[in-house]
Residue frames as qw, qx, qy, qz and C-alpha x, y, z in Angstrom:
[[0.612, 0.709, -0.350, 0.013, -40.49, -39.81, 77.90],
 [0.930, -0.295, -0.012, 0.221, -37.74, -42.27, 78.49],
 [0.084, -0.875, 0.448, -0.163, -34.41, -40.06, 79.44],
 [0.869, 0.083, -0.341, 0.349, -30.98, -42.41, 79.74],
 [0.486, -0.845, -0.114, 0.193, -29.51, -41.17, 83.01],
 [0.170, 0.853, -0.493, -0.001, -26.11, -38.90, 82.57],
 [0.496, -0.617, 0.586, -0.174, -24.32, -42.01, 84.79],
 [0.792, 0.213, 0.567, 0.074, -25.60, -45.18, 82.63],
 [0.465, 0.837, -0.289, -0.002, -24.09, -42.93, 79.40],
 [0.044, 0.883, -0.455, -0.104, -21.02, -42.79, 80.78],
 [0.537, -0.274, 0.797, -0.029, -20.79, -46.55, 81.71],
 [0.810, 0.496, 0.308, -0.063, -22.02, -47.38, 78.41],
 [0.325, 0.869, -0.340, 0.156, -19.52, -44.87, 76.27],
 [0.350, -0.626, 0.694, -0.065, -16.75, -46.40, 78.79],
 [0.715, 0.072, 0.537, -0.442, -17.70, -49.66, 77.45],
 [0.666, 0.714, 0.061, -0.207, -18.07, -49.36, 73.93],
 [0.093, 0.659, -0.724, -0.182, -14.17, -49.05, 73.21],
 [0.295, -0.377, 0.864, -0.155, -14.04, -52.51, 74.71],
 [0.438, -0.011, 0.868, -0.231, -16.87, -54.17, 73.65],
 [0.648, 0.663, 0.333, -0.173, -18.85, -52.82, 70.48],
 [0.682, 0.140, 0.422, 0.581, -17.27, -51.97, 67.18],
 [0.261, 0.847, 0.289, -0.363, -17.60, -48.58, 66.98],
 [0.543, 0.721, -0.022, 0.430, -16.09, -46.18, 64.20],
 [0.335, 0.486, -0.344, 0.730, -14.56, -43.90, 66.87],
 [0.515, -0.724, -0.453, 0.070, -15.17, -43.15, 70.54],
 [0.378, 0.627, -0.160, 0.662, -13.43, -39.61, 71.32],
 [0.279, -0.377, -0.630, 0.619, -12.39, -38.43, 75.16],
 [0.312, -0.899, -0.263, -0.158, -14.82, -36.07, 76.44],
 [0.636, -0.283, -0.280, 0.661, -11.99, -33.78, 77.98],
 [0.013, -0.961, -0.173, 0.215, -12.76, -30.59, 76.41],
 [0.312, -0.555, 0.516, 0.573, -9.30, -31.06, 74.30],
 [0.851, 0.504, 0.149, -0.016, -9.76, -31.96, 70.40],
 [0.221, -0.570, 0.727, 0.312, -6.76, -33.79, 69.20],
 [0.731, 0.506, -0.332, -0.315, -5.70, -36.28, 66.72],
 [0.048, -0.418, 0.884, -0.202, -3.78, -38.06, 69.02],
 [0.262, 0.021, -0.962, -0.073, -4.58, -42.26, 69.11],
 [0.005, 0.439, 0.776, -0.452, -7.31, -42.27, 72.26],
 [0.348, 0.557, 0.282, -0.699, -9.61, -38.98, 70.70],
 [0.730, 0.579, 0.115, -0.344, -10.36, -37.74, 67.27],
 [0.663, 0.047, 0.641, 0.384, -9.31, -39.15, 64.02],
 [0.274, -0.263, 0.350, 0.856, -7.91, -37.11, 61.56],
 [0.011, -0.204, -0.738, -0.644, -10.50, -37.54, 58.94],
 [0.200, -0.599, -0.774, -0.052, -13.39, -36.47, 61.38],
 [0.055, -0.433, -0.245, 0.866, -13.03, -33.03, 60.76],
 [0.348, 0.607, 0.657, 0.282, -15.97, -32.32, 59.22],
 [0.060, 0.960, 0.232, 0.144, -15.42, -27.98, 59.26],
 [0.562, -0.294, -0.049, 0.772, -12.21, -26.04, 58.99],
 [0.076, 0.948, 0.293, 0.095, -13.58, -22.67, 59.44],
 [0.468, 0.677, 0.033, 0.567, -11.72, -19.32, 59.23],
 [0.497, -0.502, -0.552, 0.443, -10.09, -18.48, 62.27],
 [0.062, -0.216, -0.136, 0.965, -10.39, -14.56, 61.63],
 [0.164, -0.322, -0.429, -0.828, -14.15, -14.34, 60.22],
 [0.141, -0.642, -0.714, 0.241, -16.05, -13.70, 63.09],
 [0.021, 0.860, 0.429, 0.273, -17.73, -10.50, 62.99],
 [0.149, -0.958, 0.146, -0.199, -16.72, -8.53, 65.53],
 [0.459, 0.685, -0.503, 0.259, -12.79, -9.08, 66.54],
 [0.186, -0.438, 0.586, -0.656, -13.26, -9.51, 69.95],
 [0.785, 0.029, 0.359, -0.505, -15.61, -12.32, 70.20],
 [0.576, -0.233, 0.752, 0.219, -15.04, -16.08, 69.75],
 [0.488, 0.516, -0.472, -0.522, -14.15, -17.00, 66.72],
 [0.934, 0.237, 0.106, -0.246, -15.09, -20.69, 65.14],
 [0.150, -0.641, 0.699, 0.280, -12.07, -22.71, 64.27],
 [0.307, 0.118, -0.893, -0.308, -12.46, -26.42, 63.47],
 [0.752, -0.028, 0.157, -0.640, -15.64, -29.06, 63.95],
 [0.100, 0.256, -0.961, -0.029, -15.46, -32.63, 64.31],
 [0.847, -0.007, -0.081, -0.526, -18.16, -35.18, 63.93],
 [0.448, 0.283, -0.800, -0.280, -18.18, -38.53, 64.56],
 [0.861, -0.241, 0.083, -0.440, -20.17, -41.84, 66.42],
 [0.020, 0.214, -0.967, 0.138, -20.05, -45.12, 67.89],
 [0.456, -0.368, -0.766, -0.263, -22.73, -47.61, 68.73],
 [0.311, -0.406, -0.668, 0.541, -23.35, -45.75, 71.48],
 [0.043, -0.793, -0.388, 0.467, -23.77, -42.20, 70.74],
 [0.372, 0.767, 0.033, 0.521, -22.82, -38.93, 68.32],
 [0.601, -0.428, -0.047, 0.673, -19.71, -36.84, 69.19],
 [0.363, 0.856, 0.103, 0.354, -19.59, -33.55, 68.21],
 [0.601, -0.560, -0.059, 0.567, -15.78, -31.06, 68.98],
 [0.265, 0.935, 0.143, 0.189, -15.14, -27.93, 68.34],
 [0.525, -0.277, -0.179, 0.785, -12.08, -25.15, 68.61],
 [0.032, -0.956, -0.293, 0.001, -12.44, -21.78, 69.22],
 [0.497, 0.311, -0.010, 0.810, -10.09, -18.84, 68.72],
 [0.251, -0.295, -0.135, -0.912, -10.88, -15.31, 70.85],
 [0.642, -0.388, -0.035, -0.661, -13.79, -14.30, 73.47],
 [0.038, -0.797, -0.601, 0.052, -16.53, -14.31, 75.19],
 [0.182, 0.142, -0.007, 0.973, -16.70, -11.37, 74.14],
 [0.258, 0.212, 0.422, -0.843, -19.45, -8.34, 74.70],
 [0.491, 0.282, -0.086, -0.820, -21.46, -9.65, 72.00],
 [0.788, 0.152, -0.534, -0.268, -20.69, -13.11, 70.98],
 [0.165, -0.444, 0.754, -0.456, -20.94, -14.74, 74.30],
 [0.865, 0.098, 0.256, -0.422, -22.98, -17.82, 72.96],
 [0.175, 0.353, -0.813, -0.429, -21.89, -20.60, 71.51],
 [0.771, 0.194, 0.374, -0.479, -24.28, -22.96, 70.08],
 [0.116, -0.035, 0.969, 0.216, -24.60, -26.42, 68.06],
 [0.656, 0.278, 0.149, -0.686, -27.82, -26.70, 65.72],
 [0.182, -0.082, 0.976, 0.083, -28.27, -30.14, 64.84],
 [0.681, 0.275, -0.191, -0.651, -30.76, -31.46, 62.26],
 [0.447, -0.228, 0.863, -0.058, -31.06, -35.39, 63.64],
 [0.650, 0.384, 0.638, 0.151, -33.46, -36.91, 60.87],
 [0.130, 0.530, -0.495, -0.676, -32.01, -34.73, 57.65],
 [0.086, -0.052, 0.868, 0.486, -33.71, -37.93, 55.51],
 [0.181, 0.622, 0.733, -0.207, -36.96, -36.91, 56.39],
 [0.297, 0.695, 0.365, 0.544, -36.36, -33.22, 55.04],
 [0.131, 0.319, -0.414, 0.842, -36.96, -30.30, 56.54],
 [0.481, -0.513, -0.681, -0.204, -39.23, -31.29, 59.56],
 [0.424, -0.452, -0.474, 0.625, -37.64, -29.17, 62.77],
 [0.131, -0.865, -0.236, 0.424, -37.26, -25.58, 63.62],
 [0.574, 0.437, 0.292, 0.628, -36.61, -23.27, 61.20],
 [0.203, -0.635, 0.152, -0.730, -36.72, -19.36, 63.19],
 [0.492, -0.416, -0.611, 0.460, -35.79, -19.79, 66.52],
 [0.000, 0.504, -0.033, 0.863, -37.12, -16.05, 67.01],
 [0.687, -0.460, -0.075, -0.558, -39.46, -17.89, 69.62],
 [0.691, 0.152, -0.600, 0.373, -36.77, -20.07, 70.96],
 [0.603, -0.750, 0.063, -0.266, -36.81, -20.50, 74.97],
 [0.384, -0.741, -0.315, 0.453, -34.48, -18.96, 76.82],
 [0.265, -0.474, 0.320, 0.776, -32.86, -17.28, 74.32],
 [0.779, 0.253, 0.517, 0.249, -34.21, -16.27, 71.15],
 [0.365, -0.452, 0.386, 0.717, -32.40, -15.34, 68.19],
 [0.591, 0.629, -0.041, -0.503, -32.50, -13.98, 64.87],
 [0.269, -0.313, 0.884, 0.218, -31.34, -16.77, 63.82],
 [0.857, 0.355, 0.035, -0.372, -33.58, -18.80, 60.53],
 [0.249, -0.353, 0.825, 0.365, -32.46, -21.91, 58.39],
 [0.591, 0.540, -0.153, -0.579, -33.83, -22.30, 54.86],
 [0.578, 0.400, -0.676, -0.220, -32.07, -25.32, 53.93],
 [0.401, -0.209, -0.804, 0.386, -32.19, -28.16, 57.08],
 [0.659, -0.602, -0.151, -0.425, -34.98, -28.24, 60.09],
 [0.212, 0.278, -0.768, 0.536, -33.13, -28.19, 63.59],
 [0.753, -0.419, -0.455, -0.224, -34.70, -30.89, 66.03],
 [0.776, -0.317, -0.310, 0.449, -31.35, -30.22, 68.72],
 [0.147, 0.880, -0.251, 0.376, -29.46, -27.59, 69.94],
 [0.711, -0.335, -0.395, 0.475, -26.77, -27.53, 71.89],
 [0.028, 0.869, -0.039, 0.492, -26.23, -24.20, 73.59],
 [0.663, -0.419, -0.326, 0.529, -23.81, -22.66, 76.23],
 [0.267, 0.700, -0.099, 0.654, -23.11, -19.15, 77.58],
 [0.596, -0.468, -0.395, 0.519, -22.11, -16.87, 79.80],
 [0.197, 0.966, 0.077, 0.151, -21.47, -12.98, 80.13],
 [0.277, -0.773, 0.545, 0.170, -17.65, -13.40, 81.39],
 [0.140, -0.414, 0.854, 0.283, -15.01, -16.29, 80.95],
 [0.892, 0.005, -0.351, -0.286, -16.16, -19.79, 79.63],
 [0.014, -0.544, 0.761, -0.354, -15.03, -21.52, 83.01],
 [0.079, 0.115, 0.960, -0.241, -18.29, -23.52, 83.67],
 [0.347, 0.068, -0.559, -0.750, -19.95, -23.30, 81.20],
 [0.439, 0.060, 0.820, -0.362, -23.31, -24.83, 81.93],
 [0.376, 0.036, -0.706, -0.599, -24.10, -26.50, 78.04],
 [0.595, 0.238, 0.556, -0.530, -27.41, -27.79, 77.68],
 [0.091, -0.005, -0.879, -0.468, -28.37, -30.14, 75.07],
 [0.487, 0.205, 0.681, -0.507, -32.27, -29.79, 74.20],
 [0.221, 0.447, 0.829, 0.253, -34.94, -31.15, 71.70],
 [0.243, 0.551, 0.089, -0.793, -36.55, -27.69, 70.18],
 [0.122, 0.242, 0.765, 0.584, -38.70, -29.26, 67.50],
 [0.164, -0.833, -0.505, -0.154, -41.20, -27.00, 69.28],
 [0.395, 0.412, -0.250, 0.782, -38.68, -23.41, 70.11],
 [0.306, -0.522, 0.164, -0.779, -41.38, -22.01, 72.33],
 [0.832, -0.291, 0.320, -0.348, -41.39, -25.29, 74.61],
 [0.569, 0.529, -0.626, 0.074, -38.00, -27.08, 73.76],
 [0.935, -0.336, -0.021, -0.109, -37.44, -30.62, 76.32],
 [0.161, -0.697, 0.685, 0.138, -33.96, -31.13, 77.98],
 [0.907, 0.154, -0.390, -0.042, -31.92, -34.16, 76.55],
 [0.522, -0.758, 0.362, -0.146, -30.37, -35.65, 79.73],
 [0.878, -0.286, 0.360, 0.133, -28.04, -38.27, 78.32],
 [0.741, 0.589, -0.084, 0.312, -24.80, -36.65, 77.52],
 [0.683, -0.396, 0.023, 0.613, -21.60, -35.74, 78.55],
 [0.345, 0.855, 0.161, 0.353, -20.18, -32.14, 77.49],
 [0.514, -0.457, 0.068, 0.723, -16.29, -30.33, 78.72],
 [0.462, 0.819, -0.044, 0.337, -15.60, -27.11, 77.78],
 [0.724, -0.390, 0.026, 0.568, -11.56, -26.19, 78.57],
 [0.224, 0.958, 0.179, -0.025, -11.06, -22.75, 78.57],
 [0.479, -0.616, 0.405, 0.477, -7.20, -23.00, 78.58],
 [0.409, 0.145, 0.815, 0.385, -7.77, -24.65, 75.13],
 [0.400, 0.221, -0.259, -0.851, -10.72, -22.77, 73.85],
 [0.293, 0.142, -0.808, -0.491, -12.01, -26.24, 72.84],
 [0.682, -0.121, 0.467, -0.550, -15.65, -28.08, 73.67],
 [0.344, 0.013, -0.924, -0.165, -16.29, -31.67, 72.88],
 [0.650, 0.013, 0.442, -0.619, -19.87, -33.32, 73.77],
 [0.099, 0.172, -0.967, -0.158, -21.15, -36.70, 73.66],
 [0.505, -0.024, 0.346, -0.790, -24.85, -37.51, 73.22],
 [0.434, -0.102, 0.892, -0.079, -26.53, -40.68, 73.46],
 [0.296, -0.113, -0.768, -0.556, -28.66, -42.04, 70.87],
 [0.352, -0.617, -0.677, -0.192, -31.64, -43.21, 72.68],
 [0.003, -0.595, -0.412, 0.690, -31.39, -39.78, 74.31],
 [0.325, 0.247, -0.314, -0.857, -31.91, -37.97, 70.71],
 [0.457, -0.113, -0.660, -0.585, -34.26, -40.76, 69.05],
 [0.495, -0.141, 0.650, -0.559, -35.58, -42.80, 72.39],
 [0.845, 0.236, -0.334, -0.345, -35.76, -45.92, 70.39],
 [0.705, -0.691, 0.152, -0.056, -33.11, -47.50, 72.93],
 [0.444, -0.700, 0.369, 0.420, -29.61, -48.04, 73.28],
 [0.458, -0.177, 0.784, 0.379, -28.23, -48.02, 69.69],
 [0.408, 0.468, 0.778, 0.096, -30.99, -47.71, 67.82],
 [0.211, 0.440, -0.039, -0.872, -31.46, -44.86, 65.17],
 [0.730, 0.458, 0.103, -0.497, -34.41, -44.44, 62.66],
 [0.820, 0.133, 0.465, 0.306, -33.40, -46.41, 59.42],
 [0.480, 0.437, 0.123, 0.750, -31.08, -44.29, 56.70],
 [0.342, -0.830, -0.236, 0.372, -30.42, -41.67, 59.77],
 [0.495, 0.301, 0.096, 0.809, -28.70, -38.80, 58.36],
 [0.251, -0.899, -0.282, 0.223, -27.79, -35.71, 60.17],
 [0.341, 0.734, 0.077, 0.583, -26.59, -31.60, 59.66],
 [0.518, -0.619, -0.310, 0.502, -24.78, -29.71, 61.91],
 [0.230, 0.766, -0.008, 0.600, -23.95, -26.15, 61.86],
 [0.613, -0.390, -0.316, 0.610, -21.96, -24.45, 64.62],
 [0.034, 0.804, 0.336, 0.490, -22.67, -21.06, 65.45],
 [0.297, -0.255, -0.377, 0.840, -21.48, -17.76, 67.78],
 [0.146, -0.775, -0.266, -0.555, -24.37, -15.22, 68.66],
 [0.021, 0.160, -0.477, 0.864, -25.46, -13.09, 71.72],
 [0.235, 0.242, 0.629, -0.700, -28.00, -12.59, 74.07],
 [0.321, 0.789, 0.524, -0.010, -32.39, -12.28, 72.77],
 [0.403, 0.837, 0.121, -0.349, -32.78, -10.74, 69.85],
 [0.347, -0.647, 0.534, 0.420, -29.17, -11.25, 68.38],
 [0.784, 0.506, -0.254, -0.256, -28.08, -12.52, 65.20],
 [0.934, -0.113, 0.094, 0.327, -25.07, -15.01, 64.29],
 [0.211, -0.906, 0.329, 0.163, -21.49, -13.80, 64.41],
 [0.070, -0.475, 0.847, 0.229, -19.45, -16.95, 63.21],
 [0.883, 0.179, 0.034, -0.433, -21.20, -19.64, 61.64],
 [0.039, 0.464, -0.848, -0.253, -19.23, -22.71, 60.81],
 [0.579, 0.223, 0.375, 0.688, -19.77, -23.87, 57.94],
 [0.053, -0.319, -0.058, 0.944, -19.74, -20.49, 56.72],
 [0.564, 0.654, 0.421, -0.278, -23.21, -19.20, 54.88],
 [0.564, 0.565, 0.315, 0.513, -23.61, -18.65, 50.99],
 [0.196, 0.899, 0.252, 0.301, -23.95, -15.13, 52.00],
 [0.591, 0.235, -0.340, 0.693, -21.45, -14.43, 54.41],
 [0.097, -0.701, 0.004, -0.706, -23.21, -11.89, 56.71],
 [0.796, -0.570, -0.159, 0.132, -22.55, -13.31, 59.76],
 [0.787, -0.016, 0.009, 0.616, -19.06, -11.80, 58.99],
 [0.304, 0.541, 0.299, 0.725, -19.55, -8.49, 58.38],
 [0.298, -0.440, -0.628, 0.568, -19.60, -6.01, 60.81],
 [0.306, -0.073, -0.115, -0.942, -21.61, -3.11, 58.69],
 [0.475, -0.412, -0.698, -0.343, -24.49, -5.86, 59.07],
 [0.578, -0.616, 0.022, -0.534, -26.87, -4.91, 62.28],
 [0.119, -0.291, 0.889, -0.334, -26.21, -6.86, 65.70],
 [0.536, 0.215, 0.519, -0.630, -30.16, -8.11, 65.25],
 [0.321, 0.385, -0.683, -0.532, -29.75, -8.66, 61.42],
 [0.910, 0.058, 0.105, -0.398, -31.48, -11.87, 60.55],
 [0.039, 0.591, -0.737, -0.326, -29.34, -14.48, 59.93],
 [0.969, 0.074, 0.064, -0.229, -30.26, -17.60, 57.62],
 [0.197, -0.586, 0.768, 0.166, -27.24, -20.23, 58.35],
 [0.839, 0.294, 0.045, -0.455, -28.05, -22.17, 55.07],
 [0.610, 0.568, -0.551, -0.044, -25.00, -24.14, 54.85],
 [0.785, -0.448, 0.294, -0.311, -24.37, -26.90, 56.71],
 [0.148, 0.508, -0.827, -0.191, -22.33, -29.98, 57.31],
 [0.811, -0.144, 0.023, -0.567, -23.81, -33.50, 56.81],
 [0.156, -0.285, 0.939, -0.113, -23.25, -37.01, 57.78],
 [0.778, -0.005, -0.522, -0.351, -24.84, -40.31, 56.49],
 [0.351, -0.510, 0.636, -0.461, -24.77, -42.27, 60.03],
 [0.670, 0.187, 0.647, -0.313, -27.20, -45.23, 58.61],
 [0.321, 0.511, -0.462, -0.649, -26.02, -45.51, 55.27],
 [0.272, -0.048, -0.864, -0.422, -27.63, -49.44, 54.97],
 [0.541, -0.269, -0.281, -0.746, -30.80, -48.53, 56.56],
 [0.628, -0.250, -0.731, 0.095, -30.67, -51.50, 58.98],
 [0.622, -0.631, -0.382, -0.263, -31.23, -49.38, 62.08],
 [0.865, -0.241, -0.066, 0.435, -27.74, -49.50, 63.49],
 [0.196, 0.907, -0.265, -0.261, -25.02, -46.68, 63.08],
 [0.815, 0.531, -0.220, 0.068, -22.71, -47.57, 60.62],
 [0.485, -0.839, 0.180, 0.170, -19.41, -48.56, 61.64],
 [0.622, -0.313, 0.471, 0.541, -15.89, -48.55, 60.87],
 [0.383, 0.662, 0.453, 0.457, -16.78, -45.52, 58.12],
 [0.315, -0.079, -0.007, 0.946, -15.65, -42.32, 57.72],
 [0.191, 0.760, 0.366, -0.502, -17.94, -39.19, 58.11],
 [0.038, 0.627, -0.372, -0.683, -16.05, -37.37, 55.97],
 [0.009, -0.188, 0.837, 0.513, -16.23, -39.89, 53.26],
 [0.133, 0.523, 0.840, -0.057, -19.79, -40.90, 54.40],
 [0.128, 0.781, 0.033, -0.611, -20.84, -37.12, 54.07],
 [0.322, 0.538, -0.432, -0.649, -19.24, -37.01, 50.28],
 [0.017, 0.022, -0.940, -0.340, -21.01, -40.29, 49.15],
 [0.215, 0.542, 0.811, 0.038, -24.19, -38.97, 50.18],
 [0.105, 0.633, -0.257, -0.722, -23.74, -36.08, 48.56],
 [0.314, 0.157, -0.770, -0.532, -23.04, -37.66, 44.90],
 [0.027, 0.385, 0.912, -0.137, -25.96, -40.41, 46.30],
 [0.149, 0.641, 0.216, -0.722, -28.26, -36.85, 46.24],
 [0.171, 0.410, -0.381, -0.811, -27.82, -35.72, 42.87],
 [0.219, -0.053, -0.838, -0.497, -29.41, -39.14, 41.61],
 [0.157, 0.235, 0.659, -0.697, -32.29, -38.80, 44.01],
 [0.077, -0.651, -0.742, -0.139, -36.12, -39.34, 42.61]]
């Protein structure tokens, strides 16, 4: 399999500002702002509840940001709260070809190294990003793999990922032709992708914070088991390839791409 080294990313992403046209190119610092050089206001694609995590003590979901360049997808989070004793995971479940249906993992119960009671009834996850620890979040070693197979999931080496625990806040950057290996730039035609952002624990665990939040809400509740199945059936999408030519789109708004293919859905064959 062809892997873009971590090093040729960065010199590519460094690049891009200067030389392609992307929509947005955010620092990697492990800060999410709104300030001129990172995100852009409109690329918050999740403004979760900063008190509904489950258990009080354990991080709590805040905001989610989406957004791309001709280089890669950017995904940034904030947190609120923890590691705590139970939610000391924090994870990104990414569903990279959403126009195909549901084709990834749907029960990571068989998920390697960790798995969880964790299911998804409405989107197939082909990515994860995943980071813990059982103390601070100081160095954090995130991984970013391919788990379209949970019991034999393949690292993706070509991304960049800070978490800044003064801040609470992670931000990761992951190439395209490391998720599709179609090469620099290049995603399927009408690429459209789901993210969900999630706090669990250790094997066997359910979710604790989900962002978005589920229909059902039991990731909030703290009469619900610590093992409890959770199905995190709500999600947040993006249209990335919205004229099919192969290219991500640029100079377009998630947010706005995300509620035009929405209403673009409803008239769907």
């Amino acid at each position: 399999m062809k892997r873009l080294p971590l090093a040729m990313f960065v010199l590519l992403t460094g690049a891009a500002a200067a030389s392609a046209t992307p929509y947005n190119t955010p620092f990697i610092d492990g800060h999410v702002t709104t300030e001129s050089y990172d995100w852009d206001a409109d690329e918050l694609a999740v403004d979760d509840p900063v008190d509904d995590c489950r258990y009080d003590w354990d991080t709590d979901i805040d905001d989610v940001y989406v957004t791309w360049d001709s280089q890669g997808l950017y995904i940034g989070f904030s947190t609120d709260g923890g590691p705590g004793p139970y939610g000391n995971n924090l994870v990104v479940f990414v569903d990279t070809d959403a126009q195909e249906g549901i084709t990834g993992t749907t029960d990571f119960a068989d998920y390697v190294p960790c798995p969880w009671h964790i299911s998804f009834s409405t989107m197939g996850v082909d990515m994860i990003v995943h980071g813990s620890d059982t103390g601070a979040w100081t160095s954090i070693p995130f991984v970013v793999m391919n788990c379209e197979n949970p019991a034999n999931p393949t690292p993706i080496l070509a991304f960049l990922s800070f978490w800044n625990p003064a801040w609470r806040h992670e931000e990761i950057g992951i190439s395209w032709d490391g998720i599709y290996e179609l090469g620099t730039g290049i995603v399927p035609p009408g690429t459209s992708i789901r993210v969900v952002a999630a706090v669990t624990g250790g094997p066997g665990a359910g979710a604790y914070d989900a962002a978005p939040s589920t229909s059902t809400g039991i990731e909030t509740d703290p009469e619900v088991l610590w093992d409890a199945y959770t199905d995190l059936d709500v999600y947040f999408e993006v249209v990335v390839d919205g004229n099919q030519d192969g290219f991500p789109d640029s100079q377009i708004s998630p947010v706005a791409m995300s509620t035009w293919g929405s209403i673009k859905a409803l008239f769907r064959p």
